[in-house]
C-alpha positions as a printed Julia matrix, in Angstrom:
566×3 Matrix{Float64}:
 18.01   -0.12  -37.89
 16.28   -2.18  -34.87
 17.18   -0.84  -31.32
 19.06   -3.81  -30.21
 19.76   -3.71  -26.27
 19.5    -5.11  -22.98
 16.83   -4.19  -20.46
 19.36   -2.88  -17.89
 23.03   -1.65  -18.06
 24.53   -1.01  -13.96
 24.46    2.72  -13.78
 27.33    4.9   -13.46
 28.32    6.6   -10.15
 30.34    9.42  -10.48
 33.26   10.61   -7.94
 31.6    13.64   -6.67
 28.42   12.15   -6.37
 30.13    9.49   -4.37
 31.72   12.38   -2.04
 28.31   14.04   -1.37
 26.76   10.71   -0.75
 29.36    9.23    1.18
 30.99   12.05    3.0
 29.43   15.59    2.98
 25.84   14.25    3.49
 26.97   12.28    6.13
 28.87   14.96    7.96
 26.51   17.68    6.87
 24.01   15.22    9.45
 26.71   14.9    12.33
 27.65   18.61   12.64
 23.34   19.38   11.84
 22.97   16.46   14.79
 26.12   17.88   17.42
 24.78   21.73   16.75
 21.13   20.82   18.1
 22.77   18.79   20.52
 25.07   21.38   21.85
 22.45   23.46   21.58
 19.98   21.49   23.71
 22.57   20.62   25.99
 23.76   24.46   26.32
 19.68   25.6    26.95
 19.36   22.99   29.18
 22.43   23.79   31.38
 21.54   27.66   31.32
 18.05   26.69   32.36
 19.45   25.34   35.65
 22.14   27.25   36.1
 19.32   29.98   36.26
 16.42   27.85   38.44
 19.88   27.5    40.91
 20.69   31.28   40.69
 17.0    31.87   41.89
 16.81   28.7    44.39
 20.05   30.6    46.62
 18.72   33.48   45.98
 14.96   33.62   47.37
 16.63   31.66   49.93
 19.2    34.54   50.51
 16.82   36.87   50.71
 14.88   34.84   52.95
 17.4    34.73   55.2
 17.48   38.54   54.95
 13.91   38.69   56.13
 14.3    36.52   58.84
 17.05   38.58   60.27
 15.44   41.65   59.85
 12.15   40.24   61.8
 14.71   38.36   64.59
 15.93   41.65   64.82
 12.69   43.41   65.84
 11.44   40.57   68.15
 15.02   40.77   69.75
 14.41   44.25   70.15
 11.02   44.13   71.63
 12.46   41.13   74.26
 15.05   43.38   75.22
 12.54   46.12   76.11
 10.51   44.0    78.44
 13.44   42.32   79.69
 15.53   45.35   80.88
 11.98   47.28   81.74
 11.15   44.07   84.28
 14.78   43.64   85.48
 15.44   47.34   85.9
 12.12   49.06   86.53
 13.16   51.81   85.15
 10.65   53.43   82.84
 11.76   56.2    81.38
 14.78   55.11   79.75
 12.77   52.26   78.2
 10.37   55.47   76.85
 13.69   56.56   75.49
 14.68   53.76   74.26
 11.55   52.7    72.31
 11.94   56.56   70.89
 15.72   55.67   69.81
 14.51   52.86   67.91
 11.29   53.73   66.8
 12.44   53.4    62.95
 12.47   50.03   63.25
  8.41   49.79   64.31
  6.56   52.55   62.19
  3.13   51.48   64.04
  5.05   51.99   67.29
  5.48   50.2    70.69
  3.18   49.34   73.49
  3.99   48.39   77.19
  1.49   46.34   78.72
  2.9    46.24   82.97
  1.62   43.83   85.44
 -0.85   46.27   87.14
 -1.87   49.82   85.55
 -2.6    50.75   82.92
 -0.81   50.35   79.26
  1.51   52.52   78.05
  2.09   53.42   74.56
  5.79   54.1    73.95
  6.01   55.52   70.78
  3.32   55.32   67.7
 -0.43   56.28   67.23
 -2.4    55.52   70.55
 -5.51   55.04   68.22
 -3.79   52.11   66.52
 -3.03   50.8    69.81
 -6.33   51.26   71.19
 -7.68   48.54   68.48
 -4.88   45.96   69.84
 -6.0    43.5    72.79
 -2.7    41.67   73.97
 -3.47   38.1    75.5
 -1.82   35.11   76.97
 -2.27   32.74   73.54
 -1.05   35.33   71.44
  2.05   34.2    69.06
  5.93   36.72   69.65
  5.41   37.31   65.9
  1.5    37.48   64.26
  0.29   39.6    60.96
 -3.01   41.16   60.87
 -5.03   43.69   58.27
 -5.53   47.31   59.05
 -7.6    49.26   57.21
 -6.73   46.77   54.13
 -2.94   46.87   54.57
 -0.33   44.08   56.71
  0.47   45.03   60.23
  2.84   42.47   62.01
  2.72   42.85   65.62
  5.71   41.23   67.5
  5.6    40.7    71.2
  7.31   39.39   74.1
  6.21   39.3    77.85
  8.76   38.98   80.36
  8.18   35.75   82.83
  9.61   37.16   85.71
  8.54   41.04   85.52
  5.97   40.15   83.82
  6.03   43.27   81.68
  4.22   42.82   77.99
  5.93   44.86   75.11
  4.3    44.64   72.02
  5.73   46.46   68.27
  4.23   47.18   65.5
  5.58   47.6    61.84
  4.46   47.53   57.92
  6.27   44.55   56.17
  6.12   46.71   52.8
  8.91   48.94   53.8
 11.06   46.39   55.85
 10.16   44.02   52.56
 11.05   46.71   49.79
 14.58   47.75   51.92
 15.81   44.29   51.74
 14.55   43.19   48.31
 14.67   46.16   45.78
 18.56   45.69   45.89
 18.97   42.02   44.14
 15.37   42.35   42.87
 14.7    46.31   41.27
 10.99   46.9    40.68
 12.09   47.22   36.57
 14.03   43.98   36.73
 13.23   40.48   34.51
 11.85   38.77   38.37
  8.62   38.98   39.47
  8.82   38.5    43.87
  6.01   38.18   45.66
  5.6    37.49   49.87
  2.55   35.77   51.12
  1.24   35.24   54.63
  0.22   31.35   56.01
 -3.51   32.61   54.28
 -2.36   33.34   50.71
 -2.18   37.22   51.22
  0.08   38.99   49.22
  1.89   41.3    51.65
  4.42   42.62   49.11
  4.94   42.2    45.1
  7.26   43.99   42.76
  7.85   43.2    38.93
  4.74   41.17   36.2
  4.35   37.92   37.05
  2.07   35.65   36.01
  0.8    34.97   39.64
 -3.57   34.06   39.07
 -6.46   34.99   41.02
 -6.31   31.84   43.05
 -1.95   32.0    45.04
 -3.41   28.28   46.08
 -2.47   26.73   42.66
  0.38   28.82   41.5
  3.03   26.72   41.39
  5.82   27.35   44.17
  3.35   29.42   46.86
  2.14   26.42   48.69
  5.04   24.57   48.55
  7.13   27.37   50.19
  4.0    28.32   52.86
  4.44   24.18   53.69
  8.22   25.02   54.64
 10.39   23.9    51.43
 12.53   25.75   49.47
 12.85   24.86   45.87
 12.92   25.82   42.26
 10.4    24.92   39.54
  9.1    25.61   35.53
  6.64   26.52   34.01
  5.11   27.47   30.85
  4.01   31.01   30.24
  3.18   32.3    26.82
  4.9    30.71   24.8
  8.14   31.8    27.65
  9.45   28.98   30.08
  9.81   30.44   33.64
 11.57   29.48   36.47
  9.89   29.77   39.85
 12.14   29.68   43.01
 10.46   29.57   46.37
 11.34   29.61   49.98
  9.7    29.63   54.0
 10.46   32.31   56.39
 10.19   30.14   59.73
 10.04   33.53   62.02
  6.73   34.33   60.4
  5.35   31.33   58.36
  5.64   33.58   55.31
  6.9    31.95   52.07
  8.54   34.09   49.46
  8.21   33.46   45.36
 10.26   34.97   42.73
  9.43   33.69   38.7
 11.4    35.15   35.97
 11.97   33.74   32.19
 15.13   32.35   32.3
 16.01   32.94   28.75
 15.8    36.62   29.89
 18.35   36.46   32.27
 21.25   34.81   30.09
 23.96   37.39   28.87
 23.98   38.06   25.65
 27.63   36.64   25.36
 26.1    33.32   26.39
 23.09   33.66   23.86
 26.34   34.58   21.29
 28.21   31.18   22.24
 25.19   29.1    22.38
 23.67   29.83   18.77
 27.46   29.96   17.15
 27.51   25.81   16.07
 24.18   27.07   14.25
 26.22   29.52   12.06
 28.25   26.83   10.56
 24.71   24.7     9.7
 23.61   27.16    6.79
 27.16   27.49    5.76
 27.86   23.67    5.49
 23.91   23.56    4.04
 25.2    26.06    1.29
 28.22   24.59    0.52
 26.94   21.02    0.25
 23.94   22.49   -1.79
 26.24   24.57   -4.08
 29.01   21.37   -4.02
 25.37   19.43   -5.0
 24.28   21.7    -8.27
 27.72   21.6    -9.37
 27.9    17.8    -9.62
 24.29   17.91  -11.22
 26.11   19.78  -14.24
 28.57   17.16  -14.38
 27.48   13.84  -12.71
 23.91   13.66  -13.58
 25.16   14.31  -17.14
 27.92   12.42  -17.34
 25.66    9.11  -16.27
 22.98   10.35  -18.8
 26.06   10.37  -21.61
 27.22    6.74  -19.91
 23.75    5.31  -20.75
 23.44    6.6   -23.89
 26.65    5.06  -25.18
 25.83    1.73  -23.66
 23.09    1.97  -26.21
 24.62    2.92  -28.93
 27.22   -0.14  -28.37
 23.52   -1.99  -29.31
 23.34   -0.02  -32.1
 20.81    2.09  -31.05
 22.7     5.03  -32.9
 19.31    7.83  -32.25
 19.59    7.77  -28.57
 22.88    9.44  -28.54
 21.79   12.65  -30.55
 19.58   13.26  -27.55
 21.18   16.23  -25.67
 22.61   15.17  -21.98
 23.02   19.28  -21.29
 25.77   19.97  -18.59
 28.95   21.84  -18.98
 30.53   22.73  -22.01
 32.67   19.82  -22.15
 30.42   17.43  -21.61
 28.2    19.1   -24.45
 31.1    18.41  -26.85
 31.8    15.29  -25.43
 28.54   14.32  -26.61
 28.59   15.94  -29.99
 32.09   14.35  -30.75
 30.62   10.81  -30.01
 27.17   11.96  -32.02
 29.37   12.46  -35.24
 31.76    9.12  -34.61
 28.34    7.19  -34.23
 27.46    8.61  -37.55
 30.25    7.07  -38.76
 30.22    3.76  -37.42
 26.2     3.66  -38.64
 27.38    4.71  -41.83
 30.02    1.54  -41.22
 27.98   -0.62  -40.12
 25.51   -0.07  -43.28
 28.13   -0.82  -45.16
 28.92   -3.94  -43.32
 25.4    -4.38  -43.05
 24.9    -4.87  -46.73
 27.94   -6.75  -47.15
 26.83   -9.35  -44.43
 23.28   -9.33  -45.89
 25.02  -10.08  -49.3
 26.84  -13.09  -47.46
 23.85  -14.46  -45.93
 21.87  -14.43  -48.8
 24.54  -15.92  -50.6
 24.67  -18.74  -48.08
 21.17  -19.38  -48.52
 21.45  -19.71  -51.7
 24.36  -22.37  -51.79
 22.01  -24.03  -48.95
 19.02  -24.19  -51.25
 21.34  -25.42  -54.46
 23.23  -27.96  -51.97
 19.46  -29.19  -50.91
 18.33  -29.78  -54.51
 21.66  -31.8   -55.34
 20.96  -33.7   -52.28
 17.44  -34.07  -53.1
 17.46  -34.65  -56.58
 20.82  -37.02  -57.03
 22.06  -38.18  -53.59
 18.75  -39.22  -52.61
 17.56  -40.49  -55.67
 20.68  -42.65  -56.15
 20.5   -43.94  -52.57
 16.57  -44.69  -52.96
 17.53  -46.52  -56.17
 20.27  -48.24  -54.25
 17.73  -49.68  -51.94
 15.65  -50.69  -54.32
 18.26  -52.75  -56.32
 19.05  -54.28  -52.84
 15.39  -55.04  -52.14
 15.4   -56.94  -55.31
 18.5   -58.68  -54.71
 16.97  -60.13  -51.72
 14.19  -61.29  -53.46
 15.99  -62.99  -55.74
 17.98  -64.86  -53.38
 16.67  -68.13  -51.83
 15.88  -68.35  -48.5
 19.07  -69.22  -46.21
 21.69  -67.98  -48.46
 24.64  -66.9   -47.27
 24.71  -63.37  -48.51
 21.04  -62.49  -47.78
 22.04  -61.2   -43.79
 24.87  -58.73  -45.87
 22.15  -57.51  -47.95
 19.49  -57.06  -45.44
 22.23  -54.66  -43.28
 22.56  -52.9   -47.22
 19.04  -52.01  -46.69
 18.86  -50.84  -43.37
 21.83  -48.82  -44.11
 20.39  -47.24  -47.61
 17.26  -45.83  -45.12
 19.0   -44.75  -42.36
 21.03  -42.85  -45.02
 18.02  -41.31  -46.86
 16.03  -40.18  -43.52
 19.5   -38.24  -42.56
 19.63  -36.29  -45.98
 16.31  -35.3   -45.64
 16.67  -34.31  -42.27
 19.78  -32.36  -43.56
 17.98  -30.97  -46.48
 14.99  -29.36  -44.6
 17.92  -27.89  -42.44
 19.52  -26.79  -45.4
 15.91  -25.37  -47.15
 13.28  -25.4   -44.71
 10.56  -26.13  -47.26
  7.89  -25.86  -44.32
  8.56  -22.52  -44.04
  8.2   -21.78  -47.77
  5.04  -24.35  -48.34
  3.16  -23.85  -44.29
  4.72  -20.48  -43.2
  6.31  -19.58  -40.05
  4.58  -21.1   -37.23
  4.29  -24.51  -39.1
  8.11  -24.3   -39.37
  8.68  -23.83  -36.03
  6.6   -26.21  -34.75
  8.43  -29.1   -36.76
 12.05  -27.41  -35.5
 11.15  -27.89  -31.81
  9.55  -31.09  -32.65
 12.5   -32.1   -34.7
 15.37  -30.66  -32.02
 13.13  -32.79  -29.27
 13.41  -35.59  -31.17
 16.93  -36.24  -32.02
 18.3   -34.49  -29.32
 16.72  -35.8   -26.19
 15.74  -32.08  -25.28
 11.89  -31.2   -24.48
 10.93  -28.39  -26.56
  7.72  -26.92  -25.58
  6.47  -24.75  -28.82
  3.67  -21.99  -28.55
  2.22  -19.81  -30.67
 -0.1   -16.94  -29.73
 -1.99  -14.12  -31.75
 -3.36  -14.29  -34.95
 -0.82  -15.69  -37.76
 -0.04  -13.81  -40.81
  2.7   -14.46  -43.03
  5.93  -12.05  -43.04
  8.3   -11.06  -45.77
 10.25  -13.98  -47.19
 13.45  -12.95  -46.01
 11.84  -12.13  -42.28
 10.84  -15.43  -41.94
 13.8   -16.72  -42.98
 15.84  -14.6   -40.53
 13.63  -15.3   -37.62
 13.31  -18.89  -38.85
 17.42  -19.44  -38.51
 17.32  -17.23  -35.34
 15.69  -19.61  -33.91
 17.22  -22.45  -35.09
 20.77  -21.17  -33.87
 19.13  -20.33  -30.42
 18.41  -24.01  -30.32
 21.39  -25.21  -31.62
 23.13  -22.92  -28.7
 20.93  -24.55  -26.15
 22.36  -28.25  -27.74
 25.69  -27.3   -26.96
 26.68  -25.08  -24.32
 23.19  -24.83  -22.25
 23.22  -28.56  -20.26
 19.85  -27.99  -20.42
 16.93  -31.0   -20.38
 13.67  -28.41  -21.47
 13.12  -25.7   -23.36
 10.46  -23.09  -24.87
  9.87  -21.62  -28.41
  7.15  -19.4   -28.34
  5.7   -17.03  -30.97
  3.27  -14.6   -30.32
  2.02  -12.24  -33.21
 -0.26   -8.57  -32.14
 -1.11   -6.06  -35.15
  2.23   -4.45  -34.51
  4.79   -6.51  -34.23
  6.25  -10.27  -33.98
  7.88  -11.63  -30.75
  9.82  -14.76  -30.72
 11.22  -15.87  -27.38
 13.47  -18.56  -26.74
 14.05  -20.08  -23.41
 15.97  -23.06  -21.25
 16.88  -24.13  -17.9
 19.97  -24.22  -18.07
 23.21  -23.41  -16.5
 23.69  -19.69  -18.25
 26.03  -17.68  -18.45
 27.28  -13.97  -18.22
 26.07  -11.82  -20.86
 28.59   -9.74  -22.56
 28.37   -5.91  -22.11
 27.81   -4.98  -25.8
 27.75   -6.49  -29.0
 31.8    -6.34  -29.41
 32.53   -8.25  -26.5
 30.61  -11.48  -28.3
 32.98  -12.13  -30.8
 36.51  -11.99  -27.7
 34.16  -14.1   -25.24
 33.83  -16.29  -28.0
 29.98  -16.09  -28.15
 30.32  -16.74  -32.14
 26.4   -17.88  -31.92
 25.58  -14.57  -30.49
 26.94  -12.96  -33.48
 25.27  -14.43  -35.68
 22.09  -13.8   -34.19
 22.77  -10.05  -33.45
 23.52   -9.69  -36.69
 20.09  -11.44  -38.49
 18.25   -9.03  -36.29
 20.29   -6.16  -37.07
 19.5    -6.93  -40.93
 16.04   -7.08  -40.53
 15.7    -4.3   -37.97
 14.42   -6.39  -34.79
 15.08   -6.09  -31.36
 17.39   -8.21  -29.55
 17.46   -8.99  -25.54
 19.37  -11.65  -23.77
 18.6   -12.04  -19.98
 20.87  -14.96  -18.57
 22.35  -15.63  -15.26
 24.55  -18.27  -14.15
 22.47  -21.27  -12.82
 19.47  -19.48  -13.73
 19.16  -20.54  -17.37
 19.07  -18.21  -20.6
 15.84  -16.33  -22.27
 16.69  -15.01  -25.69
 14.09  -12.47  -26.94
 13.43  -10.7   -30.72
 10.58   -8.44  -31.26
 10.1    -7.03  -34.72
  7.52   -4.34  -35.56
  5.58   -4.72  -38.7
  3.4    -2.07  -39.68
  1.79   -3.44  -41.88
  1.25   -7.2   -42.5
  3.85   -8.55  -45.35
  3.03  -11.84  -47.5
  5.65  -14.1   -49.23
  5.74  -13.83  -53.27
């Protein structure tokens, strides 16, 4: 039995796959899409909630510092003012003793005439200190590789000089280690108007060279801001301010993914949770219609063949579920059945056929042997009749028409007889058959028949060439009557395996039935009869046809090995 079939069936979409294509994929993307975006947007809004944490609070804490210092260089004013105003010594000696906390390096008094004084402190350290008029109320200098800051004050009408002396590390590390602990996530660093480091506490990621590091300048130059950087493979924020009593500028850097709670971390990575889960259940909703769609479209495909007749293709196994499995085993055993029909029917039709062909050979010999000869010796008696007559006698026009009739009449037997018993076919093969059919269809049809033939010609069985022989001659007739075509194509090509005949037109088309049983409802009686030749001699048949897009009718017949005609 030939595989009989069109190139392409529309394939089958199943319900579920139409739910994970058109629904779950599509919000598997949007909740994938709105979890990186909240995600994004939540990292981005903790970054700067953080770099804004650290912006108030270097600039807290440099207003901390700068009261701190006010409070010295207040205290050192007041010294020289009450010493010039009350010129009373001793109680400023007691005084500086009182508050000698607050200057570690001590206090000087510098008076208009005499000698200094030194009111509290080392006198060495004093010793190395030269007041003068150009020197700033608040100044830092190195000692012995460590930050002094001198702060001084000289009163304009006494004209008493006090000068005090303190470290910055302890007044630094009293008003920092509170919000900024030396084990804490921030890094804090001070540095003087020439990039000295008077205090640092925590790791930072501060370089040889304070000039480039981010935030330093900036804050020496009298800003205050917040920046970020990149720091192994960490994103820090760096928050700077300026300390206007001294010209200092204080840095603090810290990750800022450190810093957020871990309730925040919690709230910011739970849309990721439900990603997996919707990946999971999509995949596991997606392997479950692959063991029923994918299947199921297999088992679609394989029936649309076997309404060709292709009855092997469904004994292929589709897999899938168990009921799809029987499915497919119940329709293996009705196509058994039908084949075993359709053999039947098969052999019945074949018996038909053949028996048409024979009444169409029998009819041609009557025609050809009585009607023919009767009418041929009907002309002939005519012929002679109109010899006989004289010239100009009245009958003679009659008898001419007699004539002209009689041959019309004997061409249109023949014509009918080598329809009937196409003796080119049994005398010059195949191809010379074919060749006269298009020429003949051309001819008394008014349609262009273009005929080809390719490969190299051998002759076929008798009844093959028959078959294809009246295949093509009903493809033609088709074309006569329903196509409204003005050219068409017969083309045979022949390789060492098989036969191809195509037949072609321009057409108007039409819509091509679904499966062989639909021919016969759509009343596509022509159709039938040419699926069924090819289904008795086991060739392939393919109709391609749109509407306004003309019709190509194809048969292709393997031959294994070459057959001759008895």
């Amino acid at each position: 039995m030939g595989n009989t079939s069109r190139n392409a069936f529309p394939a089958g979409r199943g319900s579920t796959l139409q739910t994970i294509a058109v629904v779950v994929l599509p919000l598997t993307f949007l909740l994938v899409a709105i979890s990186f975006g909240s995600y994004f947007i939540h990292q981005n809004a903790m970054r700067s909630m953080v770099g804004e944490r650290d912006e108030r609070a270097v600039r807290a804490s440099a207003a901390i510092i700068q009261s701190e210092i006010r409070r010295r260089a207040d205290f050192v004013r007041g010294l020289a003012v009450f010493t010039g105003q009350e010129n009373i010594l001793e109680h400023t000696r007691k005084q500086a003793e009182y508050d000698s906390a607050l200057f570690d390096y001590g206090l000087a008094l510098y008076p208009p005439q005499g000698a200094s004084e030194v009111l509290s402190g080392d006198s060495a350290f004093w010793e190395k200190i030269s007041p003068h008029a150009d020197m700033p109320s608040i100044s830092t200098l190195m000692v012995n590789s460590k930050p002094v800051v001198l702060v001084s004050y000289t009163d304009p009408e006494a004209g008493y000089h006090v000068m005090g002396a303190f470290s910055p590390e302890d007044l630094l590390a009293n008003a920092l280690e509170a919000d900024f602990p030396e084990n804490g996530n921030a890094a804090v660093y001070i540095f003087d108007p020439s990039y000295r480091v008077l205090y640092s506490s925590g790791a930072g990621t501060l370089e040889n060279d304070p000039m480039h590091h981010p935030g330093i300048a900036e804050g020496l130059a009298g800003q205050s801001g917040a920046t970020y950087v990149q720091a192994e493979g960490d994103e820090h924020v760096i928050a700077y301010s300026y300390i206007p009593a001294t010209g200092w500028a204080i840095v603090i850097e810290e990750s800022w993914e450190a810093v957020a709670s871990p309730m925040l971390q919690t709230s910011q990575i739970t849309p990721m949770i439900l990603v997996p889960a919707l990946l999971l259940a999509s995949l596991a909703l997606w392997f479950g219609a692959e063991q029923i769609v994918r299947p199921l479209r297999l088992l679609e495909s394989k029936a649309s063949r076997l309404a060709w007749g292709d009855f092997d293709e469904i004994e292929q196994p589709v897999n899938g579920i168990t009921e799809i499995r029987h499915l497919q085993t119940e329709l293996a055993h009705m196509a058994r059945q039908v084949q075993a029909a359709q053999q039947s029917l098969h052999t019945y039709i074949g018996a038909i056929t053949q028996g048409q062909e024979d009444e169409r050979q029998r009819l041609a010999r009557e025609l050809h042997d009585d009607t023919i000869q009767a009418l041929i010796a009907l002309k002939q008696r005519v012929q002679l009749s109109i010899r006989a007559l004289p010239k100009g006698a009245a009958s003679l026009p009659a008898l001419q028409e007699l004539e002209i009739l009689a041959e019309q009449t004997i061409n249109n037997l023949r014509r009918t007889i080598r329809a009937l018993r196409p003796i080119y076919l049994e005398d010059l093969g195949l191809v010379a058959a074919l060749n006269m059919l298009a020429t003949e269809t051309g001819q008394n049809a008014g349609l262009k028949v273009d005929f080809q033939a390719t490969g190299q010609e051998r002759r076929l069985a008798a009844d093959v060439e028959l078959a294809l022989y009246r295949m093509a001659q009903e493809a033609l007739n088709n074309i006569l009557r329903h196509a409204q075509a003005n050219r068409a194509a017969l083309t045979i090509e022949f390789t060492p395996q098989a036969v191809s005949l195509l037949i072609s037109d321009n057409g108007i088309g039409f819509i091509v039935p679904k499966s062989p049983t639909e021919f016969a409802p759509g009343g596509h009686f022509g159709l039938v009869g040419l699926y069924e030749r090819a289904q008795l001699i086991g060739a392939g048949l393919d109709i391609q046809s749109t509407q306004g897009n003309g019709t190509t009718l194809s048969i292709y017949l393997t031959t294994k090995t070459p057959a001759s005609a008895n």
